[in-house]
C-alpha positions in Angstrom: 13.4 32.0 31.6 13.6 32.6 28.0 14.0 30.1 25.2 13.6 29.2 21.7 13.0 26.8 19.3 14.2 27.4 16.0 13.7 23.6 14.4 12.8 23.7 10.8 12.3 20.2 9.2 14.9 19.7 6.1 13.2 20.3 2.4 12.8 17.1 1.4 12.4 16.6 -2.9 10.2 14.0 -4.0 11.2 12.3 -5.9 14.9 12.6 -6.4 16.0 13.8 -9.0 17.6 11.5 -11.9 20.7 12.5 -10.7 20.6 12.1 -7.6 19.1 8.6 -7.7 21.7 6.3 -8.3 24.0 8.2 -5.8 27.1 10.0 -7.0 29.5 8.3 -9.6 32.3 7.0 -8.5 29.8 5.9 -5.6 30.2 6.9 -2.5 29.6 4.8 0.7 29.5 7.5 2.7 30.2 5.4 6.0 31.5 5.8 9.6 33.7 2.9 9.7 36.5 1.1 7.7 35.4 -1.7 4.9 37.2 -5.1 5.0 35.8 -6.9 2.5 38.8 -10.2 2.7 36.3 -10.4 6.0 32.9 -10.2 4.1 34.2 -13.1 1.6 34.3 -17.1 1.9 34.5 -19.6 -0.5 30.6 -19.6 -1.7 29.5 -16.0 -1.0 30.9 -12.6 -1.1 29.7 -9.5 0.2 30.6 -6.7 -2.0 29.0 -2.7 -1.8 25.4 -2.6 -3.0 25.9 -0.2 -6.5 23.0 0.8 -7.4 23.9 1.5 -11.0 25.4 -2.3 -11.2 23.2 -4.2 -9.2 19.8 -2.0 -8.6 17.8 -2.8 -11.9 18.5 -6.7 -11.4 17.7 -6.8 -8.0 14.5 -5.2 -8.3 13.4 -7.2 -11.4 13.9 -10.3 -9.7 12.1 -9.4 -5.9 9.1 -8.6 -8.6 8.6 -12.4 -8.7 7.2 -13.1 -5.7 4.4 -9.8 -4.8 4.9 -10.7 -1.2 8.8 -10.4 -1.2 8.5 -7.5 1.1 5.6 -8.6 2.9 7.7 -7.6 6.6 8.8 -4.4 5.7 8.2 -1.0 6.8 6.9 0.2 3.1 6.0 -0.8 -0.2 7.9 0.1 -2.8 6.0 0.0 -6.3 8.5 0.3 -8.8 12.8 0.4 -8.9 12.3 4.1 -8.9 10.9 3.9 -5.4 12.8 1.4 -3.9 16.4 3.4 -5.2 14.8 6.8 -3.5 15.0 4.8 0.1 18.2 3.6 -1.0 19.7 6.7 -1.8 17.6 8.8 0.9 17.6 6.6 4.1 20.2 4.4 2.8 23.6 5.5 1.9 23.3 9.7 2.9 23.1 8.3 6.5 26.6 7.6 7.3 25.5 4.5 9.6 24.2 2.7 7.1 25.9 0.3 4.8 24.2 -2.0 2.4 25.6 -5.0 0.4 24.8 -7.2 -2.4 25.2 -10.8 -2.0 26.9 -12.2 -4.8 26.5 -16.3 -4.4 29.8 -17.7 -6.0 28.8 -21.2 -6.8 26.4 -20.0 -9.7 28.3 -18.2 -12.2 26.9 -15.5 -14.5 27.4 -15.2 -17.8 25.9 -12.0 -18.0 27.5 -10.7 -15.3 31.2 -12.3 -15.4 32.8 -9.7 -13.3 30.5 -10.3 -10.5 32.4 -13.7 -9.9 28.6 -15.0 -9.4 25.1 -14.1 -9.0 23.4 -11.7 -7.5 21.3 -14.0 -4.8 20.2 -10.7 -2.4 21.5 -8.0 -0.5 21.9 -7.0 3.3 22.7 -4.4 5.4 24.4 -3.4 8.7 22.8 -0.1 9.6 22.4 2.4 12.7 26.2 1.8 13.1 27.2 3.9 16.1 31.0 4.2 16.1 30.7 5.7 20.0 29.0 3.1 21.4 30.2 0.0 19.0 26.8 -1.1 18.4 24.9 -1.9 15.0 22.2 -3.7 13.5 21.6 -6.7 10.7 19.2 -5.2 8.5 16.9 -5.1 5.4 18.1 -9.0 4.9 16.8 -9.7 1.2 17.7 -13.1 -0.4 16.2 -13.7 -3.7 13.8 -15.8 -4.6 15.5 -18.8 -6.2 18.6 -18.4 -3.6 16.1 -19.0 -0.2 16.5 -22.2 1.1 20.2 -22.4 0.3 23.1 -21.9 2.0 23.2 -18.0 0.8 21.2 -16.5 3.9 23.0 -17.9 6.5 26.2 -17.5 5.2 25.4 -13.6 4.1 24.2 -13.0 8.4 27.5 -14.9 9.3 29.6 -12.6 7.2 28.0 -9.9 8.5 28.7 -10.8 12.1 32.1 -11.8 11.4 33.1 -8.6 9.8 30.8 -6.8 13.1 32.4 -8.8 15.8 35.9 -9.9 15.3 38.5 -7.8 16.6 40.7 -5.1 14.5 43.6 -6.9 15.1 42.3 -10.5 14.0 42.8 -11.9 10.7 41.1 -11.5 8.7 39.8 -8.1 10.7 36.2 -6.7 12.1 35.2 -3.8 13.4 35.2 -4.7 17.0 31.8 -4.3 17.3 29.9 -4.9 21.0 26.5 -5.6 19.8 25.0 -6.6 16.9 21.4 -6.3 17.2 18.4 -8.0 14.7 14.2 -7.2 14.7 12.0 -9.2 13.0 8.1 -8.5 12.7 6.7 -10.5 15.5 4.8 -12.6 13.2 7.9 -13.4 10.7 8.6 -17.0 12.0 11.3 -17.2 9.3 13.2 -14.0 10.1 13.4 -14.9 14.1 14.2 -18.2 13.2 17.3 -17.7 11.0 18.8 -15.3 13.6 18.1 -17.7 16.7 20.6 -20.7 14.3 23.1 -17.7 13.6 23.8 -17.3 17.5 21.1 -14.7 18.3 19.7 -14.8 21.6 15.8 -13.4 21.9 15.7 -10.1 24.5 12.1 -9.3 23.9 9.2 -7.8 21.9 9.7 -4.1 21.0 6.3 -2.5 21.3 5.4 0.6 18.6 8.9 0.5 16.9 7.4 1.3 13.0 4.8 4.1 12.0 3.7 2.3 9.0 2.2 3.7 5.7 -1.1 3.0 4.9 -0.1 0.1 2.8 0.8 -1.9 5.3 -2.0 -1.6 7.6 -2.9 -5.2 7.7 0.3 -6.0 9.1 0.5 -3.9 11.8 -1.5 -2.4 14.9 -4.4 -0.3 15.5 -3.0 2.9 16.9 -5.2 4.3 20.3 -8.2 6.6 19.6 -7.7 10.1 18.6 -4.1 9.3 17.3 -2.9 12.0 15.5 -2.0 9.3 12.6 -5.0 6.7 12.8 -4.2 5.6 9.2 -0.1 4.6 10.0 -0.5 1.4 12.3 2.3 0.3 14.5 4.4 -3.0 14.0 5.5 -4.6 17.5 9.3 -6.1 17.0 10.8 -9.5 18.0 14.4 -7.8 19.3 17.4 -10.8 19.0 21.1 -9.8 19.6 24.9 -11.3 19.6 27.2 -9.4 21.6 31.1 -9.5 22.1 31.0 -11.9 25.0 28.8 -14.4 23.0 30.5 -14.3 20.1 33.9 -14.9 22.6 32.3 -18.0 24.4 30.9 -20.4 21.3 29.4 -17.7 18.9 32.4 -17.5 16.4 32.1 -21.8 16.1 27.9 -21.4 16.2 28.5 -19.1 13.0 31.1 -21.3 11.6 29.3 -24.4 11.7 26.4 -22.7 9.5 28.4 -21.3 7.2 30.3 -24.8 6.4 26.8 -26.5 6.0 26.6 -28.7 3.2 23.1 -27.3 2.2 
């Protein structure tokens, strides 16, 4: 019984190059599935493709205001550099993955005219898989001065409507099953947000993040003789909305949050 292995990890540069770090121009999406942003769109917020040459720098800047913006995350990124190499590496080459910015359309910018708004955060739907119809609410990021508003909620309910709804409804989704959401099991906030979106808590994913040495203090002691004892482990809250909820009461749960007043 012969076999073989011939498994070679893929060469990874670090860091990108300044070419490569913005992504290619015009940028590419690089996704799986079809974009319908008329879906991603209401009359306060908007949804458009995170550009990383448009909207990277000002993000960034503005996340640098509060030091514990990415408290919950797997990493800390330092410096914009950083945070564009995840972007661009873990981001938009894997074709699951979409990210976009939230443009909040009752503040305009002056700066930014074209935007129709201001930037108030971005989010993503990632590990799409187009077989199985199943994806994931992710990397939600809502700017300082925009939390506490109506931008997050409005942003996740976009998200799920464009996830959700059928191809053939107006305006269109993706027909999407399940639509999952994890949240560090101690971010009250996160678990909170998804739970008045429609979400319904499955569990607590044990061991889901290998985490880098920054973020230690967040997470759990791996056992002894661990090949990594320095990367703790972060336990997950798992929440989900699939087709059937969304088909008995989730569609009006979302719309009643997005027409909040405040």
């Amino acid at each position: 019984m012969l076999y073989t292995n011939s498994y070679t990890p893929a060469p990874i540069s670090l860091p990108l190059p300044d070419d490569e770090l913005l992504g290619p121009e015009p940028y590419d999406l690089n996704w799986i599935l079809p974009l319908h942003l008329e879906t991603l769109e209401n009359e306060r917020v908007k949804l458009v493709p995170f550009i990383p040459r448009e909207h990277g720098a000002p993000f960034f800047a503005e996340t640098t205001k509060d030091p514990h913006f990415f408290r919950y995350y797997f990493s800390i990124w330092r410096d914009l550099r950083d945070w564009l190499t995840w972007l661009e590496r873990d981001g938009r080459r894997n074709p699951a993955n979409v990210y976009f910015a939230i443009i909040d359309k009752t503040r305009p910018n002056t700066a930014h005219p074209h935007w129709g708004g201001s930037l108030a955060g971005a989010i993503g739907l990632f590990y799409v898989n187009a077989v199985h119809l199943t994806g994931e609410v992710s990397f939600v990021a809502v700017l300082p001065q925009f939390q506490r508003t109506h931008v997050a909620r409005t942003a996740v309910g976009l998200v799920l409507r464009f996830a959700l709804e059928l191809p053939t409804a107006h305006p269109p989704g993706l027909g999407l099953r399940r639509v999952q959401w994890r949240a560090h099991e101690q971010n009250v906030p996160s678990v909170r947000l998804a739970e008045r979106m429609g979400f319904k808590r499955e569990g607590c994913v044990r061991w889901v993040w290998a985490l880098n040495e920054e973020r230690a203090e967040d997470g759990v002691r791996p056992r002894e003789g661990d090949k990594w004892p320095e990367r703790f482990g972060r336990h997950m809250v798992l929440l989900s909305v699939c087709c059937d909820d969304w088909e008995n009461g989730g569609r009006e749960v979302v719309q009643e949050q997005m027409d909040r007043a405040v």
